[in-house]
N, C-alpha and C positions, 0 to 999 in steps of 0.2 A: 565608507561603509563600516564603520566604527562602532562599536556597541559599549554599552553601561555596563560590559559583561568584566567577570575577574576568572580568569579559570585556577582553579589550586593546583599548581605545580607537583603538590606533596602527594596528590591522590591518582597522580597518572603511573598508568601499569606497563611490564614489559608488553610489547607486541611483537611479531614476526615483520621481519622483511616484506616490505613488497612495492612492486611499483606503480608509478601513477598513471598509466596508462586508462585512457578512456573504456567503460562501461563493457566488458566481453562476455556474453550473457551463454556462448556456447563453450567450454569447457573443451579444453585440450584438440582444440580445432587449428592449423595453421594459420599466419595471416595473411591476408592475401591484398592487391595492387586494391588504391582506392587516391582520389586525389583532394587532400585535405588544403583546407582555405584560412588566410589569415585574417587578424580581426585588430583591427585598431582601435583604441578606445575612443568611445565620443561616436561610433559608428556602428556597436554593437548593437543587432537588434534583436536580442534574447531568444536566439534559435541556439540549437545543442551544437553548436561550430568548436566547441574545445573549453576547458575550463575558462570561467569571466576572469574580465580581464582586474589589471590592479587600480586602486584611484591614482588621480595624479599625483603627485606629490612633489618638492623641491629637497634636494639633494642637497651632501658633500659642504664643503667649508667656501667661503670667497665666490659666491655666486657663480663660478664659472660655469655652473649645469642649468640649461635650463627645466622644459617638463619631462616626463622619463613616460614610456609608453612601456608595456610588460604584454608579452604575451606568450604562449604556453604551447608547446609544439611538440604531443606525447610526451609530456611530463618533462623537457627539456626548458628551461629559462631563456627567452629569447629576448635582450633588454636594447632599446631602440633610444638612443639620447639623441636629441633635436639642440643644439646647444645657442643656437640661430632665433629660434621662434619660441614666445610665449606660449601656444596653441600645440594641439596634441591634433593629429590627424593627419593633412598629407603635405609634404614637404618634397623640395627640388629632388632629394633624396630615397625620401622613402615613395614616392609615386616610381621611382624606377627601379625599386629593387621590392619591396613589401611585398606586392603579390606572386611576382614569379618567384621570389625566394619560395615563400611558401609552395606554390609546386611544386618546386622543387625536389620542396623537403615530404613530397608527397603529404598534403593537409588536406582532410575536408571535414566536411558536416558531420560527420560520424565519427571522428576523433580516431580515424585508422591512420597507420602509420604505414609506406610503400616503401621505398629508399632511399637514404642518405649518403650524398659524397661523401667522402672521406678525404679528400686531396684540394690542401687550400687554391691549388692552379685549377681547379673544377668549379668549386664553391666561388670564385670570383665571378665567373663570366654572370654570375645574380647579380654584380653590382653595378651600379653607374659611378662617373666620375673616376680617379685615382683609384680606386680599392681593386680593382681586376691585377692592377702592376703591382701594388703592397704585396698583395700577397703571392703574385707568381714569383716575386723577389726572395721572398722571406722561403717560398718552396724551393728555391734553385739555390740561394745564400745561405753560407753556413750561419758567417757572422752577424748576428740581428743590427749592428750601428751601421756595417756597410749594406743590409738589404735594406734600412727604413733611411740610411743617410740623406736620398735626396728631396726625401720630404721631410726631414725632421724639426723646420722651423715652423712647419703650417699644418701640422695633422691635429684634427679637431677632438671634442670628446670623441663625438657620435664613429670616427673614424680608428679612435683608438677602442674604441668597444666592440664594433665591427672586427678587428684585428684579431684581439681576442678570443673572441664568438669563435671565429671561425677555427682555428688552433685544434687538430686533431690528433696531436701528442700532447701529453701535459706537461714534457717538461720543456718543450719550445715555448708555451704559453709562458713555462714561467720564468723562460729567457728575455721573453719578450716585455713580459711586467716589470721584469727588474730593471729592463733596460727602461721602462718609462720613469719609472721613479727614481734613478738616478739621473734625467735631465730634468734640472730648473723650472725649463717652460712648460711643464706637465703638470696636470694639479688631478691626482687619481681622485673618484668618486666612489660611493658603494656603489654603482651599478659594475665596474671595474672590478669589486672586488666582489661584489656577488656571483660574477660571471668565475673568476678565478678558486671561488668556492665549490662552486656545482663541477670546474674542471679537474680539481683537485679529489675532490668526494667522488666524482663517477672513478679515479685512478686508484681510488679507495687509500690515499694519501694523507692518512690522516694527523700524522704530524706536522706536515705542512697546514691543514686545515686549520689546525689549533691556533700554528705560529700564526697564520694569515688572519685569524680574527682576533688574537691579542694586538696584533699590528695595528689592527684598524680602532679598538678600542684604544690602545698608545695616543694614536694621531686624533684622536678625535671627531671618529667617521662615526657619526650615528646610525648601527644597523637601522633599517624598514622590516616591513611586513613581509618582501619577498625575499629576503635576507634569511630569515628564522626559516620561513618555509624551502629559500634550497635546503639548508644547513638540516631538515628535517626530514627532508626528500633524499639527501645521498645517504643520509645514515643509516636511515631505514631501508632501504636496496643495495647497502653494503654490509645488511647483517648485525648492524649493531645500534639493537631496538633499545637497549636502557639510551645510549646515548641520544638517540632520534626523540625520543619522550622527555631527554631534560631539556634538550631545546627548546621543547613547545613549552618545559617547565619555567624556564629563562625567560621566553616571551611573557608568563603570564603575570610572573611577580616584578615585570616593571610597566606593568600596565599596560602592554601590547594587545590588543582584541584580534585574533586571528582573520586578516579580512577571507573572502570566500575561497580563492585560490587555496590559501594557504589548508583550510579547514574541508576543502575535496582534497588534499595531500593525507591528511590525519585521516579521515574517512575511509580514504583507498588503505592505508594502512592497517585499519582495524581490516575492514575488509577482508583483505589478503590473507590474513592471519587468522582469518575466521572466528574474531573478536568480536560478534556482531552485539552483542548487548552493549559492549563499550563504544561500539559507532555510533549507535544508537544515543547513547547517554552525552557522548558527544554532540551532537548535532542538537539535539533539544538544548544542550544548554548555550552552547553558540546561537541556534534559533530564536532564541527569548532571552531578553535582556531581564535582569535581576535586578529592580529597584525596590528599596523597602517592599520586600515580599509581595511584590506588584510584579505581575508578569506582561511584558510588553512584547507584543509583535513585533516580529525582526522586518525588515522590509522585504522586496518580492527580492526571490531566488533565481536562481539562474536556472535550465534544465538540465544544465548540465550536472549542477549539486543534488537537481529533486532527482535524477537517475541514477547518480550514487547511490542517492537514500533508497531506490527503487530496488535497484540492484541488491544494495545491503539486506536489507528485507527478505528480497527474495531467495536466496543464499541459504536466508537464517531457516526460511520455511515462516517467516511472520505474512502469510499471503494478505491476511486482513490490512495489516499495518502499511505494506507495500499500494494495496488499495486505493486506501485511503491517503498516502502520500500521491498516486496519482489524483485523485478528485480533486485535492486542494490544489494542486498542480495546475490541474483545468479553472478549476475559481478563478484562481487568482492570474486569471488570462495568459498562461505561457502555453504555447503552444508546441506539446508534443511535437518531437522530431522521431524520426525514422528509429534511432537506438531507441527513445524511449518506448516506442512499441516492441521492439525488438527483447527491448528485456521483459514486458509486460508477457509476451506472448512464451517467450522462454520459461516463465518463473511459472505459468499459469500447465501449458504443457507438461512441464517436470515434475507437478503435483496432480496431474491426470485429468483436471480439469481442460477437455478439448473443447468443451462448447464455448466457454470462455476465447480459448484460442479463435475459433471459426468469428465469435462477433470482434472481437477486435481487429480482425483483418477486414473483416470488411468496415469498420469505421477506420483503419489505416486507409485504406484504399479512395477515403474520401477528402483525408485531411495529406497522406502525404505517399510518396511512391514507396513501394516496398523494395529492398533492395537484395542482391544477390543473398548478403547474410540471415534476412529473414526468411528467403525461400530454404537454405542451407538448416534452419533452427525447423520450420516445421516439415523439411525431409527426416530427419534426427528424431521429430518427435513422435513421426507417424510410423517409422519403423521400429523404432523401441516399441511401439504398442501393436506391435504387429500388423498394422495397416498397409500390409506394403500398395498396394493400390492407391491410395491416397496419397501413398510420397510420391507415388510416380508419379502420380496427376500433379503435385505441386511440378515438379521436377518438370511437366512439359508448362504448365503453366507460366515457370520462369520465363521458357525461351523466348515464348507467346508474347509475354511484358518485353522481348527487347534485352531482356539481360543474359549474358553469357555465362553458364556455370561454369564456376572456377574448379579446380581441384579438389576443393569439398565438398561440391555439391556431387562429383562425380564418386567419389570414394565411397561418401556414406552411402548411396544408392547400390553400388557394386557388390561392398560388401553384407550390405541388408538382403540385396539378390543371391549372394554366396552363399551366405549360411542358411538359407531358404532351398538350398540346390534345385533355383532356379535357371538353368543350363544355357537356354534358350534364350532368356531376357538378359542376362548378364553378356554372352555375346555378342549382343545386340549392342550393348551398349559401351560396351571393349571397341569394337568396331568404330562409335560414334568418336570413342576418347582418342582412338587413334587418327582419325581422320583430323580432328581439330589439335593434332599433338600435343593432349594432355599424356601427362609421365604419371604411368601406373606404380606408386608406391609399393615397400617390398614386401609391408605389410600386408597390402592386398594382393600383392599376387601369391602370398603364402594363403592367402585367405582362398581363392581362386584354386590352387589347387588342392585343397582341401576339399572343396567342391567339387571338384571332375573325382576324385579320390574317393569320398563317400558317395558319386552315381557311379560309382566302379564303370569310370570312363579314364581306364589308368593308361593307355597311349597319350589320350588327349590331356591327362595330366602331364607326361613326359612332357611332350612337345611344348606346353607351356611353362614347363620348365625352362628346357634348351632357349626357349626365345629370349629371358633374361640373363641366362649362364653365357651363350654366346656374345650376348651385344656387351660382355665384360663390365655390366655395373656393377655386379649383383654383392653384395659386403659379407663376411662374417656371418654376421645374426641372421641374415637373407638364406645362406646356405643350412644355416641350422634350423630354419624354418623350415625348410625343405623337408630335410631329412627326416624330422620329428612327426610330420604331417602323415608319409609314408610306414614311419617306423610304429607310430600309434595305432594304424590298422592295421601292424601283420604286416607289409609290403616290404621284407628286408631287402628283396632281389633290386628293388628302384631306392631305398632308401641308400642302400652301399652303393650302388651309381651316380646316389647325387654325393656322396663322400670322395669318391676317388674324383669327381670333376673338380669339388674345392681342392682336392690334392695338387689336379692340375693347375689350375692358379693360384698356386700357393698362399692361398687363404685358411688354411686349415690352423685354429685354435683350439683352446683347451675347450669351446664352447660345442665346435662339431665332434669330438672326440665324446664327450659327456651325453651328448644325441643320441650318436650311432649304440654305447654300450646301452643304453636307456632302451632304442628299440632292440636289442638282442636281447635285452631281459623281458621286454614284453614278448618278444617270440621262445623264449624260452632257449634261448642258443647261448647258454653261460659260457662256452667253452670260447666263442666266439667273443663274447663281450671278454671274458680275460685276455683273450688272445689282442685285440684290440686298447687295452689297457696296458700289453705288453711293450706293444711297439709304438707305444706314446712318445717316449721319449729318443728313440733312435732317429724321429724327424722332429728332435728339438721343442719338444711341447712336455712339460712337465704336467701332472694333473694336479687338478687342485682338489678343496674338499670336497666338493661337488662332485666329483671323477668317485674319490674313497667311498662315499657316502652313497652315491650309485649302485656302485658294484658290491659293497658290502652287501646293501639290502635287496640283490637280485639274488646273489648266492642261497642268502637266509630262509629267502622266500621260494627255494627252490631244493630246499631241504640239502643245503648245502654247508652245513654253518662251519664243518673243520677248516674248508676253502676258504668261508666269508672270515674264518677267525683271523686265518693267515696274513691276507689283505686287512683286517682290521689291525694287527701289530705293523703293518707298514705304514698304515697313517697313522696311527700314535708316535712313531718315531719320526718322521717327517713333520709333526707339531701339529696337524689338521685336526685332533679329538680334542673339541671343545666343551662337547655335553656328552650326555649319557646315549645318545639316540642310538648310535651305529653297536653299543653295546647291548642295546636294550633287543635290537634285532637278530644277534648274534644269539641270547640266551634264551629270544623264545622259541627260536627255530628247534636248538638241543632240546627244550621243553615238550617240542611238538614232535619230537621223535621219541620222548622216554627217556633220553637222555638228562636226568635230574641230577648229575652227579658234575656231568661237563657244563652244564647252568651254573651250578653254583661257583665250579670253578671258574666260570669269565666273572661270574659277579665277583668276585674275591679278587682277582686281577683288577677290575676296574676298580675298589675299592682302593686297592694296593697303589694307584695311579691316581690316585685323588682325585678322580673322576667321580661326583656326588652322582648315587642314583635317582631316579625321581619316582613320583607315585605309579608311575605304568612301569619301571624295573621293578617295583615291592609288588605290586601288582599281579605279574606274569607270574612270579615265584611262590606268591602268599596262592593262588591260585591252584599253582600245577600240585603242590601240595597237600592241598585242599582234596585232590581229584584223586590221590591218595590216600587220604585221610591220614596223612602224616600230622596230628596238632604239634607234636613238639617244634617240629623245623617253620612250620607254618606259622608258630606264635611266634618265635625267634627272628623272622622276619615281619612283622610286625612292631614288637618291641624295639628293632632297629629303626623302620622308619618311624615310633615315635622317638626318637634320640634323636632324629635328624631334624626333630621340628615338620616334619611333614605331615598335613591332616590325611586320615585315611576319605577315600571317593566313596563312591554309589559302589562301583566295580570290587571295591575290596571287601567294603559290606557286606556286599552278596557271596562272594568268596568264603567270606567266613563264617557266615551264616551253612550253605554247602558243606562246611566242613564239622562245624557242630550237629548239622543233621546227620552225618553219616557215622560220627562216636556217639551222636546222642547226648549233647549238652543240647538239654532243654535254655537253663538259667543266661548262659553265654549267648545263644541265639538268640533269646526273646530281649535281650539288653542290648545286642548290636540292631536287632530289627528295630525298636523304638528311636533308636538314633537314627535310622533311615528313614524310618515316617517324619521323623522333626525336620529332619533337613530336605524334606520334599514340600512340593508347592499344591494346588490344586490341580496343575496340570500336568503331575509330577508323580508317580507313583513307584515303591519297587518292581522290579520286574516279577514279570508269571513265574521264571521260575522260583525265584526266591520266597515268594509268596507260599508257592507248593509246598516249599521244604520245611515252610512254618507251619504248614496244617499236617504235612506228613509228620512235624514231631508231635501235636495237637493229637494227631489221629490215634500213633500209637500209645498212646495214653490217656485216650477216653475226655480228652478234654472237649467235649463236645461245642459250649457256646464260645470258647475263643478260636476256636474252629470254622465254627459256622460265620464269626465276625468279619473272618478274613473272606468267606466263600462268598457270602453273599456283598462285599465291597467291588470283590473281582466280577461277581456276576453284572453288578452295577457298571461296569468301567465296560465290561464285556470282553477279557479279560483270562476270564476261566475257561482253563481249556479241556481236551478228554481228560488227562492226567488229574487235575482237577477234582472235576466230579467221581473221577473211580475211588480217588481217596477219600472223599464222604462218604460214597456208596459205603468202602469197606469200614468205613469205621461205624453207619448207622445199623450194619449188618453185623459187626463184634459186638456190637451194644444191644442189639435185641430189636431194633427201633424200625422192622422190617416198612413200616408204610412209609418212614422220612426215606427209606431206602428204594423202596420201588419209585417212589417221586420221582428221586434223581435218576434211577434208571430211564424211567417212561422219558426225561427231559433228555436225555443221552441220544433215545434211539428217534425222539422226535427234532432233534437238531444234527442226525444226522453226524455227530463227531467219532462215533466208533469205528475206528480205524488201526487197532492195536491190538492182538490177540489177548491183552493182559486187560486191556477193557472189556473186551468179551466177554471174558471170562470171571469177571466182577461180576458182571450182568448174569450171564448162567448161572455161576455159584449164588445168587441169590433168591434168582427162580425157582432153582432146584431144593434149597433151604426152605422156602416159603409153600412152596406145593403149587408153584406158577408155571406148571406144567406148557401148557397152549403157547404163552409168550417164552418161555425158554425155547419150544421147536421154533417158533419165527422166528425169534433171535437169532439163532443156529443158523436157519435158513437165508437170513442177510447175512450171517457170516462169511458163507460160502459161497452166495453169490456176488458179495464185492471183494473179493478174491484175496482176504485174510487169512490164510493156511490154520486151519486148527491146530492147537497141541498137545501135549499127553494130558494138561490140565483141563482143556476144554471136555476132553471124550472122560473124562473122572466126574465131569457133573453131568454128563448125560447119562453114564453109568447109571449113578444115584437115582436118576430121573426113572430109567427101567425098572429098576429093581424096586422101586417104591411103586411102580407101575402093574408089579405082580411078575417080573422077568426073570429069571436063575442068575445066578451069578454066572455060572458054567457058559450060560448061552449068552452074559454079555461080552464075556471072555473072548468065546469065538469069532461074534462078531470084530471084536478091535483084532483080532488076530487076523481075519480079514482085510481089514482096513493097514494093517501093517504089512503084509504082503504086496497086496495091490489097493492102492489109496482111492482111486477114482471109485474102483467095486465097494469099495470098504464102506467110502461117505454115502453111497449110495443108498447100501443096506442100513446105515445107523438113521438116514433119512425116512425110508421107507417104513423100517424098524416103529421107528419116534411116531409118525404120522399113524399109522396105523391102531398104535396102543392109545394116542391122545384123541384121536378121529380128526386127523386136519389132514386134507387131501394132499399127497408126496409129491412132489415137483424134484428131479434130480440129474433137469440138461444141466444147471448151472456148475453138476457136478465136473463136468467137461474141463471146465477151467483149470482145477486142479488137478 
């Protein structure tokens, strides 16, 4: 399977690590028991059984090899020499060990992998002939001449490759290579030394690696196809992607064409690495041979490579591209396996497309059986979209088919029912997993109790506790799952119960310690959480930064900041202050008490400790002073964060804007606001307040249309609030412009936003100016009955109201003297008062209120 292709060495990019593992279309799911099958070549019949197999080819120096069979078991090199027969297929040899080996090795159709022995006296009883005592030999004998001695005039290739193979220390294998290459009657081959490469790369050995393939260029062994591709396969799952890339670079500048094994290794690779344009570009140019800018069809593919591509595709989110790699899949007569739906239905699921999912299950159901992982993919995809109904249904559906959910199918279901605090069905189904003893992960039982926790069914969360604490599994991270679970709602009293039980099994790390003060800061028990923090170390647990970083910002946040400071000079001195964070907490707490003087001075300390601030430390400070109208110290922090190279935000903008409206720098404000409109988006604007502060400097100074620019943007955005329009009102009423001004009023009281005596009283004050007598008493009258307390401003436009009315001054007098006395009689009479002089009928239960 050879191609007219050249690939350029020069043009190949780092990629990440990853391995060649067949097509896993569900993301961070365990693997679970499946029984994978072996494939011989000449017998393949292009079903997705594991990647294709290699061509045949003749080997090594002096004809001593004959055909070499290759086949691929989870991304492991499994090399089969026949050194007896011209034919590639079944042999005295390989008919008694081929298949069951591959059971063994747990192989099936779906390229899962279940478990491998590890112990060559295990791995033998696979073989027939001699090879069961070589190797119980070689396990039981130290020295390799006295364990291979009484065979060493008649072990064949196929038996010294076997030997090999089997080697699950790397450096017996490579006692045992030496030992063949210093007998005579041994003539090593590259399949010998391929196998010694993939042993050597998985040991991540790579000075051996090197020497073993200068050796073989020395001797005159001519690497193959699956030569490059191990040496391409360990490098890249050992981390070291320039190296894995010049290999395939090596291949291509001696004319090597990657056959298809090799180029699903390079694919998984981009893959993995999330390189998918590069898999991509990969595979079209391996797929099409390049003759004089003639492009040639490669020949048919395996399903195993189009599920690659499928996969890769899918990943990238190219759903079209994925598509259409299956149709031509279908064309070109290969027939969909089980993965290959399996990632179809994944890729299509994950992009929300479920109706797709639903027909391709039922055209799976015609071409091939579904298996536990597809049921497992559409549980996952129906409760991410919140169907939980629908996972269930798959989920009985499974059992219906015959197939037994594994541990995944039980989990995802469990915890889709937990965080549903589904109570009822979740023990239902707790109940089932126990009966078939499945083992409840500790994930999910933190999950689990979370859920009896938020139905405040907090015994029934104990007791599910106690059942994993007593049965002595429970780890570490288990315990602080616990805790955390408890301590997030308020529940210190269960939360320190599950602490002192990790005490008991001395399991207690710096993890449950950093829990428990974590919930005492949520309950607000800082005294507790120091206390906690105290006696860390009396049972041998130091804190780490996460402990400092904790407690600093419980203190802070609880207006504690002399305490949180104190605790912050202990992790500074302990080396845990790395950034500005646990500083930044410390100076806004002093900030938020008034304290501007002890701010500055932690910023000056952290300064002094070459601790850089960042734009939320200039931030806090440019801010509090702002709120002061301090411009001097407020520019001064500013002018420092530009020395430090830091761009001022949205947050300090507004700050400083704030702070010119309240000295009254028009020019400075109106130059920092245009900088905030350029670096905003369409769906981006200043904030309301900052907005206000621009029309309040607007307003006080009669700038009427750069006023109204801003008023009617925000009215657009919707946006403008009471404060808002009272600032138009008062500035169309300084300017004389009483009808733009009753506008805004009439818009006020018909949307309802007056809710501020300082609003109010725009509105009256302009009534009363206007001779808007009628709507000034209704006004009044909503005042007081949505229960906004008048103020001495309010009853001074009603005043005016009277006494323009034809009232004494004398007798408005008395009245507010009234209302000063006793407020309820008071409001009463200014109502009664009003209505009577205006003629609008008095209404003054709502006086009650007040």
């Amino acid at each position: 399977m050879l191609l007219n292709l050249r690939l350029d060495g020069s043009s190949l990019h780092v990629i990440c690590s990853t391995k060649t593992f067949p097509i896993f279309p569900l993301d961070k799911v365990p693997s679970f028991k499946k029984v994978k099958q072996n494939y011989i070549p000449g017998t393949h019949d292009g079903g997705d059984k594991g990647p294709p197999q290699r061509s045949n080819r003749h080997c090594g120096r002096g004809g001593g090899v004959g055909t070499i069979a290759r086949e691929v078991i989870a991304g492991k090199n499994l090399l089969i020499v026949n050194p007896s027969e011209n034919r590639v297929g079944k042999s005295r040899i390989s008919d008694g060990f081929v298949a069951k080996k591959a059971k063994d090795a747990g192989f099936n159709g779906n390229g899962m992998v279940s478990k491998v022995h590890t112990k060559c006296s295990t791995k033998g009883l696979s073989y027939g002939g001699c090879i069961p005592a070589i190797l119980e030999a070689l396990d039981r004998i130290e020295n390799v001449g006295d364990a291979l001695g009484p065979w060493e005039e008649r072990l064949s290739n196929k038996e010294r490759t076997i030997i090999l193979k089997e080697q699950a220390r790397w450096e017996r294998a490579v006692e045992i290579f030496e030992w063949f290459k210093s007998k005579e009657c041994y003539e090593l081959n590259v399949i010998h030394y391929n196998i010694m490469l993939r042993i050597l790369g998985k040991a991540r050995k790579w000075r051996y690696v090197q020497s073993l393939w200068e050796e073989m260029i020395t001797k005159g062994i001519k690497p193959i196809n699956s030569t490059y591709g191990t040496l391409i396969d360990v490098y890249s799952k050992g981390g070291l992607k320039v190296h894995a890339l010049c290999w395939l670079g090596k291949m291509s500048k001696i004319g090597m064409q990657p056959d298809e094994v090799t180029t699903g290794i390079v694919l998984q690779m981009y893959k993995k690495a999330r390189e998918f344009q590069k898999a991509e570009d990969f595979f079209k140019k391996w797929s099409c041979g390049k003759d004089n800018n003639k492009m040639e069809p490669h020949v048919c593919l395996s399903s195993y490579t189009y599920n690659t591509m499928i996969d890769t595709y899918g990943k990238s989110g190219q759903i079209k591209e994925a598509s259409e790699t299956f149709k031509r899949m279908l064309e070109e007569g290969i027939v969909p396996t089980t993965v290959t739906f399996n990632t179809m239905i994944h890729m299509y699921g994950n992009n929300g497309q479920l109706g797709e999912v639903t027909s391709l299950m039922k055209t799976m159901k015609l071409q091939c059986l579904p298996d536990t992982r597809t049921y497992n993919i559409l549980i996952s995809l129906h409760t991410k979209n919140n169907d939980i109904e629908r996972a269930g249904a798959y989920f009985k559906e499974m059992k219906h088919a015959g197939l037994k959910p594994d541990p995944v199918s039980y989990r995802t279901l469990l915890y889709a029912l937990s965080i549903r605090h589904m109570v009822e069905e979740a023990e239902d189904l707790i109940a089932e997993m126990d009966h078939n003893d499945v083992e409840i992960d500790e994930y999910t039982q933190s999950a689990l109790t979370r859920m009896y926790i938020e139905a405040e069914m907090i015994e029934k969360s104990w007791f599910w506790f106690q059942r994993f604490h007593l049965a002595g599994r429970m780890s570490s991270e288990g315990y602080s799952a616990n805790i955390d679970a408890y301590g997030e709602r308020g529940y210190l009293k269960e939360a320190e119960r599950v602490f002192i039980c990790c005490q008991e099994v001395n399991k207690r790390t710096v993890i449950e310690y950093n829990v428990m003060i974590k919930a005492y800061g949520i309950g607000k028990s800082c005294e507790k959480a120091c206390e906690v923090f105290e006696s860390m170390m009396s049972y041998g647990v130091a804190p780490d930064k996460c402990t400092y970083n904790t407690l600093v910002q419980i203190l802070a946040s609880s207006d504690m900041p002399h305490k949180a400071r104190s605790y912050l000079e202990k992790m500074r001195e302990t080396g845990y202050v790395s950034d500005c964070i646990p500083y930044c907490a410390v100076i806004s707490s002093f900030v938020k008490l008034g304290q501007l003087n002890m701010a500055e001075e932690v910023y000056k300390e952290m300064v002094d400790f070459n601790i850089e601030p960042d734009v939320v430390v200039y931030g806090v400070l440019i801010n509090a002073f702002a709120d002061t109208g301090n411009v001097q110290e407020a520019m001064s922090y500013v002018e420092a964060m530009g020395k430090a190279g830091i761009t001022g935000n949205s947050v300090i903008q507004s700050s400083l804007i704030k702070l010119y409206t309240k000295v009254g720098y028009l020019n400075e404000a109106e130059a920092v606001y245009r900088e905030l409109l350029e670096s905003c988006n369409t769906a981006q604007y200043p904030d309301v307040y900052t907005s206000n502060c621009m029309i309040n400097l607007y307003s006080e100074r009669s700038m009427v249309r750069k006023a109204e620019a801003i008023f009617e943007s925000m009215k657009q955005r919707g946006e403008a609030n009471e404060f808002t329009f009272a600032m138009m009102l008062c500035m169309y009423k300084k300017n004389g412009r009483f009808e733009e001004a009753t506008q805004v009023a009439k818009q006020m009281r018909e949307m309802k936003i007056l809710t501020d005596p300082l609003s109010y009283n725009s509105v009256l004050g302009l009534y009363a100016l206007d001779g808007r007598f009628k709507e000034a008493v209704e006004t009044f009258k909503e005042m007081v009955s949505s229960g906004v307390r008048p103020d001495d401003s309010t009853f001074k436009s009603l005043g005016t109201i009277l006494i323009k009315l034809g009232l004494s001054k004398k007798a408005v007098l008395r009245i507010e003297d009234v209302r000063k006395q006793e407020m309820k009689r008071g409001l009463e009479l200014w109502i009664s008062t009003l209505s009577s002089l205006v003629g609008i009928q008095s209404n003054t239960e709502d006086c009650d209120e007040l």
